[in-house]
Structures are given as C-alpha cells and as structure tokens.
BAPADO-601214 format. One line per 4 residues: number of its first residue (from 1); their letters; for each residue x, z, y of N, C-alpha, C, O. Coordinates in nm, 4 decimals. Example, Ala and Ser with C-alpha at 12.3 -4.5 7.8 and 13.67 -1.06 7.14 Angstrom:
2
1	as	1.3190 0.7800 -0.5690 1.2300 0.7800 -0.4500 1.3200 0.7800 -0.3300 1.4236 0.8465 -0.3319 | 1.2850 0.7080 -0.2250 1.3670 0.7140 -0.1060 1.2900 0.7870 0.0030 1.3409 0.8039 0.1138;
***
This chain:
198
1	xxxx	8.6599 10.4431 9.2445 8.7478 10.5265 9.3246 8.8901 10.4741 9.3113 8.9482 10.4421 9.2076 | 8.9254 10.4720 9.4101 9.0932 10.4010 9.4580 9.1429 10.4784 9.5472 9.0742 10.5251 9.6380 | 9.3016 10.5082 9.5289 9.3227 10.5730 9.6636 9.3896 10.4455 9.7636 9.4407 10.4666 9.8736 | 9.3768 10.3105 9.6988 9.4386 10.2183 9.7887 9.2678 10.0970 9.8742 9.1766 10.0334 9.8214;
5	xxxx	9.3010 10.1188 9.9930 9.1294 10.1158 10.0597 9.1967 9.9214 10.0540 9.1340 9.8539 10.1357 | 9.2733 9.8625 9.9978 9.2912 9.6947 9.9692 9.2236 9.6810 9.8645 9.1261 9.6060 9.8705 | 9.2570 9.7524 9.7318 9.1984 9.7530 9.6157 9.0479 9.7682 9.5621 8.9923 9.7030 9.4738 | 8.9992 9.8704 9.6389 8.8266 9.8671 9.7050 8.7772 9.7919 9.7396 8.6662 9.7595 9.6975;
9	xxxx	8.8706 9.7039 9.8761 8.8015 9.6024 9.9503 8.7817 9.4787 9.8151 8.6716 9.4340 9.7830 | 8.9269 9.4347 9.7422 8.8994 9.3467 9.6286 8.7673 9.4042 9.5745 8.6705 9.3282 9.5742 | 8.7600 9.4663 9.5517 8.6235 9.5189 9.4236 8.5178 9.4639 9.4796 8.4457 9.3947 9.4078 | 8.4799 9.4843 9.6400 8.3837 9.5175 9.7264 8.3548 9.3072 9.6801 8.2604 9.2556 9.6204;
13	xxxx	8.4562 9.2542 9.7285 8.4756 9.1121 9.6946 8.3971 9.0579 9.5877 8.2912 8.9965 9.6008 | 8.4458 9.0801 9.5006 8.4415 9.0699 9.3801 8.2721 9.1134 9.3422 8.2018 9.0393 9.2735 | 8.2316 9.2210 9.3893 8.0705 9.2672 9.3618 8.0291 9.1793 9.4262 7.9333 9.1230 9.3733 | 8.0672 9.1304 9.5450 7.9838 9.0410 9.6340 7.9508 8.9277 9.5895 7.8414 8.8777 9.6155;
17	xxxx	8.0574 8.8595 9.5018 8.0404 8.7329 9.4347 7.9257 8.7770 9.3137 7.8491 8.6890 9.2744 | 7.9170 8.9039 9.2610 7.8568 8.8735 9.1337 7.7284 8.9379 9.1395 7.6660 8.9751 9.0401 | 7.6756 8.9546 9.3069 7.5525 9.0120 9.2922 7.5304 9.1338 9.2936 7.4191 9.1728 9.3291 | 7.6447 9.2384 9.2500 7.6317 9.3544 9.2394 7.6152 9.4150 9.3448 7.7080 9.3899 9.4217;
21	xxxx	7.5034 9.5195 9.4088 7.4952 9.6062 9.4798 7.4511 9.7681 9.4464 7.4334 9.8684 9.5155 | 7.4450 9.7415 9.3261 7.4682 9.9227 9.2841 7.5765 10.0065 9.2504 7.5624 10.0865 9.1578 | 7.7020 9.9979 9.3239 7.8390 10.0182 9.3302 7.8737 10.1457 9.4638 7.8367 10.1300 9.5801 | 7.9203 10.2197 9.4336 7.9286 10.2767 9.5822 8.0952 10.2987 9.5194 8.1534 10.3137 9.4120;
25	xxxx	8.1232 10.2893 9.6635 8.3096 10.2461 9.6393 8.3951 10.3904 9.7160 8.3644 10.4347 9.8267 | 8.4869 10.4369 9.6425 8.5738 10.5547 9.7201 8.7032 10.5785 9.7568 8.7929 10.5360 9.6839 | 8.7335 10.6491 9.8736 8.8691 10.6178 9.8289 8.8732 10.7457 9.7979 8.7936 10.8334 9.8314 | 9.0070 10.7576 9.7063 9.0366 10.9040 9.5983 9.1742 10.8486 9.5427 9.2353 10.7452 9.5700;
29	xxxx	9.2053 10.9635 9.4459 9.3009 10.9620 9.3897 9.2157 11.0750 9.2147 9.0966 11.0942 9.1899 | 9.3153 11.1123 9.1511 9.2866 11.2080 9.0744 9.2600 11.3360 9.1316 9.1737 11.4145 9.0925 | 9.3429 11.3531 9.2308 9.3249 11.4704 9.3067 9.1822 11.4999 9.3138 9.1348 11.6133 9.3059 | 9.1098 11.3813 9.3306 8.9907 11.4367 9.4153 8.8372 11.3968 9.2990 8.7173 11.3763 9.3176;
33	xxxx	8.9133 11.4014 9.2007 8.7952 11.4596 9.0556 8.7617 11.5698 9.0478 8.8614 11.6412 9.0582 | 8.6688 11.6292 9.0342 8.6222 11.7388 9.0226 8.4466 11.6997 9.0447 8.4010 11.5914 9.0814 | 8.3641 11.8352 9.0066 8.2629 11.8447 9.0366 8.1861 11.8263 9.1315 8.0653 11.8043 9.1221 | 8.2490 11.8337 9.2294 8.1866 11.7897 9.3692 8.1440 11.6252 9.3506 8.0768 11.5792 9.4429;
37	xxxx	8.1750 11.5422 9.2486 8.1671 11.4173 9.2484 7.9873 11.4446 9.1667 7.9065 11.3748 9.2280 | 7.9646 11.4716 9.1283 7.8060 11.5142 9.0507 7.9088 11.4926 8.8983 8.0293 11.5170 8.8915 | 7.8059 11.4323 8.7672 7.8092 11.3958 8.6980 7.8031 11.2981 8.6037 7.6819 11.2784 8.5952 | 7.8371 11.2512 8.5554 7.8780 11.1323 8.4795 7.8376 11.0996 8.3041 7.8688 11.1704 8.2084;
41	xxxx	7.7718 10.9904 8.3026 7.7605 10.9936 8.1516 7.8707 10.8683 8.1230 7.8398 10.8002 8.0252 | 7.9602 10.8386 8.1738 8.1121 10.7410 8.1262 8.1711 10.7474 8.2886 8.1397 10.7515 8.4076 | 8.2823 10.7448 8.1904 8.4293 10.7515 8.3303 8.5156 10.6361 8.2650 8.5362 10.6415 8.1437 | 8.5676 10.5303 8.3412 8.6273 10.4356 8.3052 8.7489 10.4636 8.3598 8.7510 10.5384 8.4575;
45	xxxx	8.8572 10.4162 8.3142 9.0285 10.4206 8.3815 9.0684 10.2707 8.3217 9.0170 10.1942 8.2402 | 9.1865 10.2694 8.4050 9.3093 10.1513 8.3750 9.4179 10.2269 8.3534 9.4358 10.3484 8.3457 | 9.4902 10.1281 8.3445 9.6551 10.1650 8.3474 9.6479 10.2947 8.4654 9.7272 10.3882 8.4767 | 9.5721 10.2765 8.5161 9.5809 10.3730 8.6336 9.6616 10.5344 8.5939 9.7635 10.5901 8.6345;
49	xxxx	9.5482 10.5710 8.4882 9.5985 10.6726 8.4009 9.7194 10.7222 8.3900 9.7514 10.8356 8.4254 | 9.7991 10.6316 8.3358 9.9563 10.6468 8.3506 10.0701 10.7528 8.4554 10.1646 10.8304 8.4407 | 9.9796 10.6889 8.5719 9.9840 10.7190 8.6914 9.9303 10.8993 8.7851 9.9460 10.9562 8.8931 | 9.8664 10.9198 8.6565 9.7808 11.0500 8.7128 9.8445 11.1575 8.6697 9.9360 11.1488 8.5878;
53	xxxx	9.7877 11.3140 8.7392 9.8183 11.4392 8.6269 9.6948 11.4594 8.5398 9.5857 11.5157 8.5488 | 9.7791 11.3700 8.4304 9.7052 11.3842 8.2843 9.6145 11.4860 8.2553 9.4964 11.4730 8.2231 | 9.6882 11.6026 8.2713 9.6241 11.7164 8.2307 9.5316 11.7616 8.3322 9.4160 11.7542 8.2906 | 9.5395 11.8009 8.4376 9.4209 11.8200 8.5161 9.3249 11.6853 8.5471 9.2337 11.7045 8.6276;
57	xxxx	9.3338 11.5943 8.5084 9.2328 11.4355 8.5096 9.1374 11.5040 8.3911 9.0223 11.5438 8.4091 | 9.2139 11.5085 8.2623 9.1387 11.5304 8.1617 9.0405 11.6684 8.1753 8.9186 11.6614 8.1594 | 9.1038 11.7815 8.2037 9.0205 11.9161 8.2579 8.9068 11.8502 8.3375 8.8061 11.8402 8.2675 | 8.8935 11.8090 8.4443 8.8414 11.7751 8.5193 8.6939 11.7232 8.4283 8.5836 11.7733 8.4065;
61	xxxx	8.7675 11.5879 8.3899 8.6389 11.4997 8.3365 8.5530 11.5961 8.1944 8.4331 11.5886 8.1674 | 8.6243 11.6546 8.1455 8.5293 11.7380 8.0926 8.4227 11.8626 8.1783 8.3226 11.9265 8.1459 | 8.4579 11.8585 8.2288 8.3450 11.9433 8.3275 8.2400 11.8483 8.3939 8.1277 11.8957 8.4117 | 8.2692 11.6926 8.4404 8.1873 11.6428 8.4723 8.1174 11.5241 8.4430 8.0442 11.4577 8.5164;
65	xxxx	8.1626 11.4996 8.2800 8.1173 11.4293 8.2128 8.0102 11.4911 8.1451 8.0443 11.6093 8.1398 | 7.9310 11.4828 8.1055 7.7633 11.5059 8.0262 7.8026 11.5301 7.9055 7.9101 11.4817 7.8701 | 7.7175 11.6190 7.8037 7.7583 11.6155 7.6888 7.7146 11.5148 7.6421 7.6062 11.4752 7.6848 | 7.8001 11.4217 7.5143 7.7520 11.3510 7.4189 7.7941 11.1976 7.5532 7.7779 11.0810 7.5174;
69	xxxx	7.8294 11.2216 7.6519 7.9099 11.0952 7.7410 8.0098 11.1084 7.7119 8.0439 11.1960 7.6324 | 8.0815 11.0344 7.7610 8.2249 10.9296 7.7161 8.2759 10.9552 7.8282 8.2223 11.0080 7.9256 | 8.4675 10.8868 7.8051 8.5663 10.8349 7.8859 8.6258 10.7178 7.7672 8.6258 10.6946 7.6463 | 8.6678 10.6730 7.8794 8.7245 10.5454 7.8062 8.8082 10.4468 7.9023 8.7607 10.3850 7.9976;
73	xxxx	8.9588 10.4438 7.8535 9.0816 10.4038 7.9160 9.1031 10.2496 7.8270 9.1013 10.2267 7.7060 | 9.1230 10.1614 7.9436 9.1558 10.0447 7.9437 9.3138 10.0204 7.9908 9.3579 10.0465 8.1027 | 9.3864 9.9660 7.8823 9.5163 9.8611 7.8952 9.5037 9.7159 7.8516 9.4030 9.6543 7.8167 | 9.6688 9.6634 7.8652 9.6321 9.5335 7.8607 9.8243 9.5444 7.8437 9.8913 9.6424 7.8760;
77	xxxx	9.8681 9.4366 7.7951 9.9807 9.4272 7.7263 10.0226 9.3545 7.9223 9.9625 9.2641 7.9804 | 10.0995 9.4081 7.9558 10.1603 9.3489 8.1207 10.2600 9.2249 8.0890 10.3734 9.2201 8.0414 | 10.1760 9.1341 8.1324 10.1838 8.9711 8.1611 10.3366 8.9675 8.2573 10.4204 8.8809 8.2322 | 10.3522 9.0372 8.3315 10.4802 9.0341 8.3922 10.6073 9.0401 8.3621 10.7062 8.9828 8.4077;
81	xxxx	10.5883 9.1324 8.2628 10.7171 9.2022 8.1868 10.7168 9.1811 8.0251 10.8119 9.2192 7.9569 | 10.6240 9.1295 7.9798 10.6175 9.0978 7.8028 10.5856 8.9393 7.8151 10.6435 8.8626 7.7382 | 10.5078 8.8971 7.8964 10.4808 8.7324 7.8320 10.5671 8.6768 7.7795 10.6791 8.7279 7.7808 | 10.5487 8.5769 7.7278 10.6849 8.4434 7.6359 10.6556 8.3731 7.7070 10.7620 8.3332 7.7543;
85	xxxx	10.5348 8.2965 7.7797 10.5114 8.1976 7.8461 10.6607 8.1529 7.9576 10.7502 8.2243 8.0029 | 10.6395 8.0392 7.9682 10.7367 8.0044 8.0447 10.6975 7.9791 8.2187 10.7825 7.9550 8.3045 | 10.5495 7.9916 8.2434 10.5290 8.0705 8.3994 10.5397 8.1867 8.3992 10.5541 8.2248 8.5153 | 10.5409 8.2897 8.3106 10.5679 8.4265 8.2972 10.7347 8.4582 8.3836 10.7656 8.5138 8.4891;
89	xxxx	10.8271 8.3759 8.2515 10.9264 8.3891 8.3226 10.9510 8.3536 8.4713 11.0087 8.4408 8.5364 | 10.9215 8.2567 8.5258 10.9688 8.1850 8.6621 10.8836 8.2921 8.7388 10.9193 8.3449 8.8441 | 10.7873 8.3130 8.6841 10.7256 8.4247 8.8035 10.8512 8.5465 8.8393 10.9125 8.5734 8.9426 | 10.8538 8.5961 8.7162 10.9862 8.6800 8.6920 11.1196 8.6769 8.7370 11.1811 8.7789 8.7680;
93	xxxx	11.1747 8.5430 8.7424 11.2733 8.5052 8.7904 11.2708 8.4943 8.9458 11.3628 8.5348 9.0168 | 11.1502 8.4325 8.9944 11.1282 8.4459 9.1429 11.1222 8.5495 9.1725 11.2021 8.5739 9.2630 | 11.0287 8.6840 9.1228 11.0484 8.8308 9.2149 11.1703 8.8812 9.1695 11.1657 9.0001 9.2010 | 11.2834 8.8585 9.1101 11.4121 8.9190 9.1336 11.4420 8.8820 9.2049 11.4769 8.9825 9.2668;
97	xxxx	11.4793 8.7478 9.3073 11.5348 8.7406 9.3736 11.4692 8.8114 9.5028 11.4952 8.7503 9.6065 | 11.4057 8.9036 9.5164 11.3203 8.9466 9.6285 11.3472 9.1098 9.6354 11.3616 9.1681 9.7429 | 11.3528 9.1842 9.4905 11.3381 9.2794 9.4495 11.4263 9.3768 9.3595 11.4458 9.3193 9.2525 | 11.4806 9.4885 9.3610 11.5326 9.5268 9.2227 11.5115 9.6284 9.1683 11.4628 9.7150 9.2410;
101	xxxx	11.5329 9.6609 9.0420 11.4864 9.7568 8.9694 11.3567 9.7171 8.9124 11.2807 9.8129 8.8978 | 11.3146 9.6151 8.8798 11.1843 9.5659 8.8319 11.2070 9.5763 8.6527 11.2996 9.5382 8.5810 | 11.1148 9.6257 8.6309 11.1147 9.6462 8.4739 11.1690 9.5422 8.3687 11.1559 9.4217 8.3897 | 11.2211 9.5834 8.2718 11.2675 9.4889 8.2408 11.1593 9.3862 8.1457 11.0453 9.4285 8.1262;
105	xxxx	11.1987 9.2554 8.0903 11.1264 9.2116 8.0038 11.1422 9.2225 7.8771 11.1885 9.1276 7.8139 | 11.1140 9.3164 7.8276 11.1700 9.4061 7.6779 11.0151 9.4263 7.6187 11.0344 9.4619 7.5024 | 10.8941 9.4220 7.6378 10.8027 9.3949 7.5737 10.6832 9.5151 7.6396 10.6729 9.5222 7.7620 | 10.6183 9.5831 7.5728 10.5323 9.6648 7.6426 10.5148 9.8057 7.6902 10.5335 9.8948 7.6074;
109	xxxx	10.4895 9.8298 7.7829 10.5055 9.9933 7.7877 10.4619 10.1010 7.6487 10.3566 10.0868 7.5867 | 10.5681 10.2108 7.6159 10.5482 10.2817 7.5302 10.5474 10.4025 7.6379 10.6020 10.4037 7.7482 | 10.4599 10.5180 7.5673 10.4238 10.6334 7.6139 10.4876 10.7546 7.5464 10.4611 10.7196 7.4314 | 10.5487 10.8657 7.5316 10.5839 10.9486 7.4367 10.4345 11.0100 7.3685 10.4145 11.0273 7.2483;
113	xxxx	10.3504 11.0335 7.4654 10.2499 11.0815 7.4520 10.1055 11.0025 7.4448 10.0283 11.0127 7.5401 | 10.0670 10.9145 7.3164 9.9998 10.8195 7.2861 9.8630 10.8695 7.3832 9.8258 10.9865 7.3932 | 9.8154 10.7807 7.4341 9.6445 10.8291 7.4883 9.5580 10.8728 7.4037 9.4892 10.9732 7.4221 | 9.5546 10.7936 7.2943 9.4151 10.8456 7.2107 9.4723 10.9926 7.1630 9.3880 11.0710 7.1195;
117	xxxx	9.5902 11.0294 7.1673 9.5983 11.1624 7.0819 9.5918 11.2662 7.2199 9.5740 11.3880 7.2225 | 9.6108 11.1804 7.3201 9.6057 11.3028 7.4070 9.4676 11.3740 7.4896 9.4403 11.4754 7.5539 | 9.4011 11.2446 7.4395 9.2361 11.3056 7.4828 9.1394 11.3905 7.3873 9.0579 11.4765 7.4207 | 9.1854 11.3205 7.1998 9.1681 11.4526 7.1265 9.2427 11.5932 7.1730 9.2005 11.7089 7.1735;
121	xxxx	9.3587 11.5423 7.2084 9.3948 11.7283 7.2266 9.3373 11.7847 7.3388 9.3583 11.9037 7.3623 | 9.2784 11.7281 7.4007 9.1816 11.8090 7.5166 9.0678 11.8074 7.5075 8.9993 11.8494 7.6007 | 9.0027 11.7512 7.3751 8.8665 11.8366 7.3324 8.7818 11.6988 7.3194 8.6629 11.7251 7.3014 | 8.7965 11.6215 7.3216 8.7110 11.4699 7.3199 8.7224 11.4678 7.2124 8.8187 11.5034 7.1446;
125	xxxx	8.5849 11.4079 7.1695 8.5422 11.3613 6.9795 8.5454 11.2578 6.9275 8.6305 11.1851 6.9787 | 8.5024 11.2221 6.8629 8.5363 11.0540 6.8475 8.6041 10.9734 6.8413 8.5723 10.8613 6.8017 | 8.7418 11.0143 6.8868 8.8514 10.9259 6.9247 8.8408 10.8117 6.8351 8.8315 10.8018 6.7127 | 8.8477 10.6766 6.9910 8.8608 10.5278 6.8612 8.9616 10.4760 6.9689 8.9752 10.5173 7.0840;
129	xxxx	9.0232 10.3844 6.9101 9.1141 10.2821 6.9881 9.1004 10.1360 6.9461 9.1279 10.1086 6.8293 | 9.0641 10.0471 7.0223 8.9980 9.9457 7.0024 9.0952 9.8280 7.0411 9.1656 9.8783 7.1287 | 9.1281 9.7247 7.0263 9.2506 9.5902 7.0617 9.1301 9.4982 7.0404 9.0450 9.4856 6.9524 | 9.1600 9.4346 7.1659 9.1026 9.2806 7.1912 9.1911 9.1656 7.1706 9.2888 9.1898 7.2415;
133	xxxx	9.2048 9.0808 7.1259 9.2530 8.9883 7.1255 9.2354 8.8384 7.1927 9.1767 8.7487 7.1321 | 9.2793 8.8245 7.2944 9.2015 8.7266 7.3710 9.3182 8.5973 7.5077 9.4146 8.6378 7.5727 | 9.2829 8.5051 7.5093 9.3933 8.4391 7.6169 9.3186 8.4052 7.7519 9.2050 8.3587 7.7437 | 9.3658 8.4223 7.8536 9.3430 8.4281 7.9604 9.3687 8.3285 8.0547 9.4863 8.2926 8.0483;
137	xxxx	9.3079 8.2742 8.1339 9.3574 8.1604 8.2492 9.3469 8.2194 8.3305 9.2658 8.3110 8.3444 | 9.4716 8.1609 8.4483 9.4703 8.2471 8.5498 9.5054 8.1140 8.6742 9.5770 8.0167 8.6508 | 9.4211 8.1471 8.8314 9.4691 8.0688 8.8860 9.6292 8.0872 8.9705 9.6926 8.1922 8.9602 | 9.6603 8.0142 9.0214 9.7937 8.0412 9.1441 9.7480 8.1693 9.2647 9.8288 8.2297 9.3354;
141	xxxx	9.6176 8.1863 9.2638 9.5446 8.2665 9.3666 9.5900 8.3684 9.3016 9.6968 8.4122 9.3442 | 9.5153 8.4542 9.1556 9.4995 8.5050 9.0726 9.5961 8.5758 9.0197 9.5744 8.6936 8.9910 | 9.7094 8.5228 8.9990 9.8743 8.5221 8.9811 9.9158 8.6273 9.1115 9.9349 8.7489 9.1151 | 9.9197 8.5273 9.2089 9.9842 8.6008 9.3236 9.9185 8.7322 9.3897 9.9832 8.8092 9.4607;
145	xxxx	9.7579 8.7517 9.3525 9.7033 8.8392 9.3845 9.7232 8.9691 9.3206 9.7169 9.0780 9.3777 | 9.7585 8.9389 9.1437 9.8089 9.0335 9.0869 9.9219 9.0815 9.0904 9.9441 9.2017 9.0757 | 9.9979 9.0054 9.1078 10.1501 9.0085 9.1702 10.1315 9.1573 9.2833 10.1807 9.2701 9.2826 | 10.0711 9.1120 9.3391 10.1000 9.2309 9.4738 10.0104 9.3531 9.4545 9.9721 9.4379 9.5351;
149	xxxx	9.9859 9.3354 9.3088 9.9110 9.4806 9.2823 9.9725 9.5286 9.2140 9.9196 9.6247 9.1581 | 10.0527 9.5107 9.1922 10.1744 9.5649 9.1007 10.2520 9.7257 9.1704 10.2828 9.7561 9.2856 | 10.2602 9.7857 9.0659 10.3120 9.9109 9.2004 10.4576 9.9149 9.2294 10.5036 9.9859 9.3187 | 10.5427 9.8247 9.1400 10.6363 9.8032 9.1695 10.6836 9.6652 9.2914 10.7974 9.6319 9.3242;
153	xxxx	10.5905 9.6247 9.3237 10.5831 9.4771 9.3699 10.4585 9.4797 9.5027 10.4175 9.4050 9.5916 | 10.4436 9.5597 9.4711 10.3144 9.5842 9.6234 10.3622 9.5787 9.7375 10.4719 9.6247 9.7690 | 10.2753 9.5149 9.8198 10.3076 9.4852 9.9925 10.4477 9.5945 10.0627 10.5483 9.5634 10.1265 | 10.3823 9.7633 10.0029 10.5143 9.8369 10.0440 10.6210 9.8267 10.0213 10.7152 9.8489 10.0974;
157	xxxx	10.6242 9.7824 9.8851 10.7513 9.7150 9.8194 10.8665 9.6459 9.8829 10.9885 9.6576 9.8952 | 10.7414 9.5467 9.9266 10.8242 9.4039 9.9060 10.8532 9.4492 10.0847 10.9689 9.4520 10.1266 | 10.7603 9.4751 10.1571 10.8212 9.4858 10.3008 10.7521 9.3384 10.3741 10.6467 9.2777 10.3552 | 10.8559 9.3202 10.4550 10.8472 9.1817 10.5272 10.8849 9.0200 10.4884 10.8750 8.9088 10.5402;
161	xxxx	10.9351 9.0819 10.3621 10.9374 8.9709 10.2266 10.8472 8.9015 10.1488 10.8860 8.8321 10.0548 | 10.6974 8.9163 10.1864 10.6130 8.9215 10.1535 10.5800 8.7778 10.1085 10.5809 8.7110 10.0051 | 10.5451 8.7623 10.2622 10.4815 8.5862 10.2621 10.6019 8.5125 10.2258 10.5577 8.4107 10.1725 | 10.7482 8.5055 10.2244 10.8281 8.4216 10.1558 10.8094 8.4308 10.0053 10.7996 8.3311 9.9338;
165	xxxx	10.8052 8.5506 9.9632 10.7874 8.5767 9.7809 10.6620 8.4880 9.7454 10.6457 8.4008 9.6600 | 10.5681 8.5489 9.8549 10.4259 8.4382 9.8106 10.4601 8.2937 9.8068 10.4390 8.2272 9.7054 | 10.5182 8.2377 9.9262 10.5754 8.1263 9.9123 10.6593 8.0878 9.7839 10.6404 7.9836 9.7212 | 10.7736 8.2027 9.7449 10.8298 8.1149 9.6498 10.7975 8.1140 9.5004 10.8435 8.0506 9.4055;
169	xxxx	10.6920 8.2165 9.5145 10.6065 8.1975 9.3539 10.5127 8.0297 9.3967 10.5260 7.9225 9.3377 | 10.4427 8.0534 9.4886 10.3746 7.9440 9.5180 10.4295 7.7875 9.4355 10.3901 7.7264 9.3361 | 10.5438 7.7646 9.5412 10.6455 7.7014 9.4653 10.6910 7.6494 9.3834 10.7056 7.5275 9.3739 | 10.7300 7.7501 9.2901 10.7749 7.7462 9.1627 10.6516 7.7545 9.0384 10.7058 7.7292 8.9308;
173	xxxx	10.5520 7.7730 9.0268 10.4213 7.7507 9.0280 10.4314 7.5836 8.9760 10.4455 7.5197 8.8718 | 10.4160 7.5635 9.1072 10.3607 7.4145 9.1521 10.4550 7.2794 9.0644 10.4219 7.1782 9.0026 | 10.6053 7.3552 9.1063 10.6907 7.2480 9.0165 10.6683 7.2398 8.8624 10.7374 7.1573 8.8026 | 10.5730 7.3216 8.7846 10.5923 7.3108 8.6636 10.4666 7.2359 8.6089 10.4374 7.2211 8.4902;
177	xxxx	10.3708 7.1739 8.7613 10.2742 7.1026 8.7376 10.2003 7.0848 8.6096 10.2083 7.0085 8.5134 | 10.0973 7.2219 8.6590 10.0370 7.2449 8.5339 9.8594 7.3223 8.6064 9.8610 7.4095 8.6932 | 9.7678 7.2831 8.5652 9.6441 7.3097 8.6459 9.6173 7.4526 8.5861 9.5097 7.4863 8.6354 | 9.6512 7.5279 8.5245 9.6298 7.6509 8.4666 9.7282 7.7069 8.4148 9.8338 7.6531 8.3815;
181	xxxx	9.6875 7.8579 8.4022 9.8325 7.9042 8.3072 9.7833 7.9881 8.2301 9.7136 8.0618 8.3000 | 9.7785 8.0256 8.1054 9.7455 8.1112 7.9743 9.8211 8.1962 7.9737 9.9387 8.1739 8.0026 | 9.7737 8.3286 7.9383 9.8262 8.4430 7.9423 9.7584 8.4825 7.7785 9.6377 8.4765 7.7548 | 9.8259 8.5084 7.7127 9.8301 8.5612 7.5857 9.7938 8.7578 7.5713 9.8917 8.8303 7.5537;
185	xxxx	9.7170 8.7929 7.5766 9.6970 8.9271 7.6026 9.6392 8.9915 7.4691 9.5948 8.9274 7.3739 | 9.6490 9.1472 7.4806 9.5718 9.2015 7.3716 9.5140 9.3602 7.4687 9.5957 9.4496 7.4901 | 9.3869 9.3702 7.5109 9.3476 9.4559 7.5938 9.3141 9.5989 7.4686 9.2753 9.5745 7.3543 | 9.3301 9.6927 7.5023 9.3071 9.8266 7.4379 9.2335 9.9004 7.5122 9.2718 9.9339 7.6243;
189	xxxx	9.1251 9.9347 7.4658 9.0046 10.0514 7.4738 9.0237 10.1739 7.3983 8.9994 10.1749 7.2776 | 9.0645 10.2753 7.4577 9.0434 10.4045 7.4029 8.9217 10.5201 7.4893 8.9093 10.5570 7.6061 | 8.8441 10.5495 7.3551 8.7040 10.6322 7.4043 8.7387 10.7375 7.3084 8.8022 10.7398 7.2030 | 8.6697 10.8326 7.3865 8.6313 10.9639 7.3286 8.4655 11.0357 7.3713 8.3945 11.0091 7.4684;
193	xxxx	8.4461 11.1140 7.2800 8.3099 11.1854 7.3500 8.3027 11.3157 7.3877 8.3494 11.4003 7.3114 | 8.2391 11.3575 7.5202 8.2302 11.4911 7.5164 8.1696 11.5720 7.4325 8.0558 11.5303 7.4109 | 8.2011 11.6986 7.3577 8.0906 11.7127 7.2251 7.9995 11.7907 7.3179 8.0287 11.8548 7.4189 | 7.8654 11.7672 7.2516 7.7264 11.8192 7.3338 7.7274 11.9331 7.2938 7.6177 11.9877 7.3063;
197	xx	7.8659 12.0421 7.2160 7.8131 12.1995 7.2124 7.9164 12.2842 7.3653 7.9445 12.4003 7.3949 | 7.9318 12.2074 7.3995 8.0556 12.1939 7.5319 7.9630 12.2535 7.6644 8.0132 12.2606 7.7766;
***
C-alpha cells in the first residue's frame, strides 16, 4: 500500500523482474488502515512511518494484526544527507543548486520519540531492534531513481526542473568515472508482537 500510484508501479516492476505474482498492490495512505483491510499475521513499514499518525497507525494495526503476529519497521541511515562518500556529496551539491531547504548533512535523522519505545507503549511485546551492517552498490539508474523518491526532492518538488537535475546528477556522476558507487549503510529492524491474550 502506497498512496503514491509511481511508487506501486516501481514495485509492480520490480515483482515483475523477480517472478513475483502473489502481491496485490494499493493505493492508501495510513488513513486507510483499518479492518476493512482483513487481517494480517506481519505488517511491514519504512521510513514511511515517520510520515504517518503514529498513534492511530499503531491503534489500527493492533486490531488487525493476529495474535502472536508482528509489525516490524525498517530504516536505513539516508545516503543523501549522512554519507562521507564523495558521490554522496556531488549528488548533494548538484540538488542544491536546483532546490532549497534540503536537509542538512549533519548525520542521521533523530526522533524525540524512539520507535521501539513507542510500539511498546502501545501494547506490542517483544520489542527488539535489530542493525544491519552492510555496503551497498548502486547504479547511476538507481541513484537517480532514488533521488526522486525523496519527499523532499520528488517530481512535485523539483517541478519542471526535473530532467535538467537528472541531467546534472547524470553528469557529475560520470565525471568522477567510476563504474559503481558504495554506499556505506546500517539498516534497522524494529519488531514487536501482538500478545495472543489481546
């Protein structure tokens, strides 16, 4: 579930390459959690989370999560705004000149309100929080595709600036003649369980 029907279509992509056809794709928002969706023995999120009303997301998924099923929220340290790499920066340096108010590069998003403590306080058991440690290649495709999924940096964003920004990441990319680029990441898993006296 997406409420952006581009982001679906990627997925839809993406299943297509890997075979998958037991996927049924939606568009939604948080808004549109609730019971009417049936039930669930795991609910997955991204950063998305961030983005939601916390508190009625979480209400929600306890009603339509199963007892003794899960949720479980996925991050990832943002390559845009924390990398050291030095395509990190030029990427960076190219969408300022396009854009402003873009986050700064000061390291990773902090929350006042940590996730794992906030899904114990709404009744989830188990709480674990898990860090991956892992480096990433990414192509020029890959880059620019994430680029514009950015919610600060998305097509609405950027406007009619679009295909030049693509162009001048493209670009600047290219001059540092290099067939890949490593992204240094540390992904975080936080799960909880519904308790089965629920």
């Amino acid at each position: 579930m997406d409420p952006n029907e581009s982001m679906l279509d990627e997925g839809r992509k993406k299943a297509n390459n890997s075979s998958r056809s037991n996927i049924e794709w939606r568009i939604g928002s948080d808004r549109d959690v609730s019971d009417r969706l049936g039930t669930f023995q795991l609910v997955t999120m991204g950063r998305s989370f961030h983005w939601m009303d916390q508190k009625q997301t979480l209400e929600s998924l306890l009603k339509i999560i199963r007892p003794g099923g899960g949720v479980a929220i996925f991050g990832n340290r943002e390559w845009f705004t924390r990398g050291t790499k030095n395509w990190q920066r030029e990427v960076y340096s190219v969408t300022t000149d396009y854009l402003s108010n873009l986050p700064d590069r000061t390291g990773p998003v902090e929350y006042d309100d940590p996730w794992h403590k906030k899904i114990a306080k709404f009744g989830f058991r188990d709480v674990e929080e898990l860090s991956i440690y892992l480096n990433r290649e990414w192509t020029v495709d890959e880059i620019v595709g994430y680029l514009f999924s950015l919610s600060y940096c998305s097509p609405e964003k950027v406007g009619d600036q679009r295909e030049e920004l693509e162009k001048s990441v493209r670009n600047r990319l290219a001059n540092l003649d290099q067939d890949s680029f490593v992204q240094e990441d540390i992904v975080t898993i936080i799960s909880g369980c519904r308790p089965t006296d629920n």
